[in-house]
Phi, psi and omega in degrees: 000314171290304165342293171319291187305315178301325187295343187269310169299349173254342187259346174255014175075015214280320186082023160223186124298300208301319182306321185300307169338305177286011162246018176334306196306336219269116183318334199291315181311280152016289156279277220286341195238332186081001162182197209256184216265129157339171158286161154295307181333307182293342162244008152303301187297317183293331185305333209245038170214005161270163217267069211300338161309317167285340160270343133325300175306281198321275165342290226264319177306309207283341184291306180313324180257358144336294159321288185302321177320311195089045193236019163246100203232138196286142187305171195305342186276320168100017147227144199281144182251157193237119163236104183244146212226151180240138169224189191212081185301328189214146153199146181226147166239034151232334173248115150250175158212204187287332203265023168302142152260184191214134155220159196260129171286151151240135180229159165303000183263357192120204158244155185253141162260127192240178186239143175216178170220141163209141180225140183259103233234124160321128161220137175267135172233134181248187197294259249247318263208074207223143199221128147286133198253351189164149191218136166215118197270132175338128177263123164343126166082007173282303184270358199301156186019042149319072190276158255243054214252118166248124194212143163257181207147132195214135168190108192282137169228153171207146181242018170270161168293162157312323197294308208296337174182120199295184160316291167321307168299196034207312175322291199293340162311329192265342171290298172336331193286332179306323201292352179265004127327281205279331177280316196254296188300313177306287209301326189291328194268338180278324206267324181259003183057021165348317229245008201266145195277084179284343203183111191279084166230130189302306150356257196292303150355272192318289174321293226266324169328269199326290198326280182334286200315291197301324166315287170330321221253318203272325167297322160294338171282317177285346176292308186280343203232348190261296199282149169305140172319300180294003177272291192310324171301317186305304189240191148251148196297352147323308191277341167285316135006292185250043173222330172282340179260018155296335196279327163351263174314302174329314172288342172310136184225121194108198157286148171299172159225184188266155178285146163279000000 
């Protein structure tokens, strides 16, 4: 039932709990939970007390049956690329939790300590069709007092053969790698609100990442793999996006009310 419910609230774009809460009155729970939707609060608490391997397992089912579908397909070069990435969802410089790191600011004001959450995250990438695959987030004391150098510098190595992959393949594999930037971390954090504090508990974090990505990766499949080429030309995947949380709202019936 909560599963059900995150899923929804991630799928329908709502960005909160709280934003979910306020559609409880809406008849649509009633069919999908068979009763009516938790608090927030009360699935905030459960999210950080869920087993997070199983919602891994859910990630890994929906890749697999992809896979066996044939609904996954490799770019023009004909190899699937694996990009793993590091991002950084929260930082506060009043609120923790256990599962925080710390760094120290220097400002003109002294120094600050701050709090963060950051995680390194999998993306499988195909031609039309790219799928996030798994996230584990930095544990407090891996990066703390770590100092920062920010410099770029680019030099592609590889340990395939010629046969195994021409030049050209090897280029676009090193462009390709940007998509768990511009596809995955952005989209996850400008469309699905990935990066929003649902629960300050390391736990319940973690839960709701793994959530975004399986949601993302299930949305993506039916946009690239459901709808017909004139549907996807006719809208965007916003606009499909806020038609599932239409049906939401549609059913509300009345003045608002206060949550219980």
């Amino acid at each position: 039932m909560i599963t059900r419910a995150v899923a929804i609230m991630f799928l329908g774009r709502l960005g909160s709990l709280n934003a979910l809460e306020q559609t409880k009155p809406s008849r649509f729970w009633l069919r999908w939970l068979g009763q009516a939707m938790p608090s927030a609060d009360s699935i905030g608490r459960i999210c950080s007390l869920m087993d997070v391997g199983d919602v891994r397992g859910v990630l890994h089912h929906v890749y697999v049956r992809l896979k066996r579908m044939k609904a996954l397909t490799p770019p023009e070069h004909g190899l699937m690329l694996a990009v793993v990435d590091g991002h950084e969802s929260t930082a506060s410089r009043k609120r923790c939790c256990s599962g925080c790191c710390q760094r120290v600011l220097h400002t003109t004001r002294g120094d600050v300590l701050e709090y963060y959450h950051r995680y390194v995250a999998l993306r499988l990438v195909g031609r039309d069709l790219s799928l996030m695959l798994d996230a584990e987030p930095v544990q407090p004391g891996e990066l703390d007092g770590q100092e920062e150098e920010l410099a770029s510098d680019w030099m592609w190595v590889t340990t395939l053969s010629a046969r195994q992959a021409a030049t050209r393949a090897v280029v676009d594999m090193g462009h390709e790698r940007w998509s768990i930037e511009n596809q995955g971390f952005n989209e996850l954090v400008n469309r699905w609100h990935a990066n929003h504090v649902f629960r300050h508990h390391p736990a319940a974090i973690l839960i709701f990442v793994l959530f975004a990505m399986l949601c993302l990766n299930v949305f993506m499949a039916f946009h690239c793999r459901n709808l017909k080429p004139e549907a996807r030309r006719a809208v965007t995947m916003l606009h499909v996006g806020k038609l599932i949380s239409t049906e939401l709202y549609a059913e509300i019936r009345g003045p608002p009310c206060a949550s219980a």
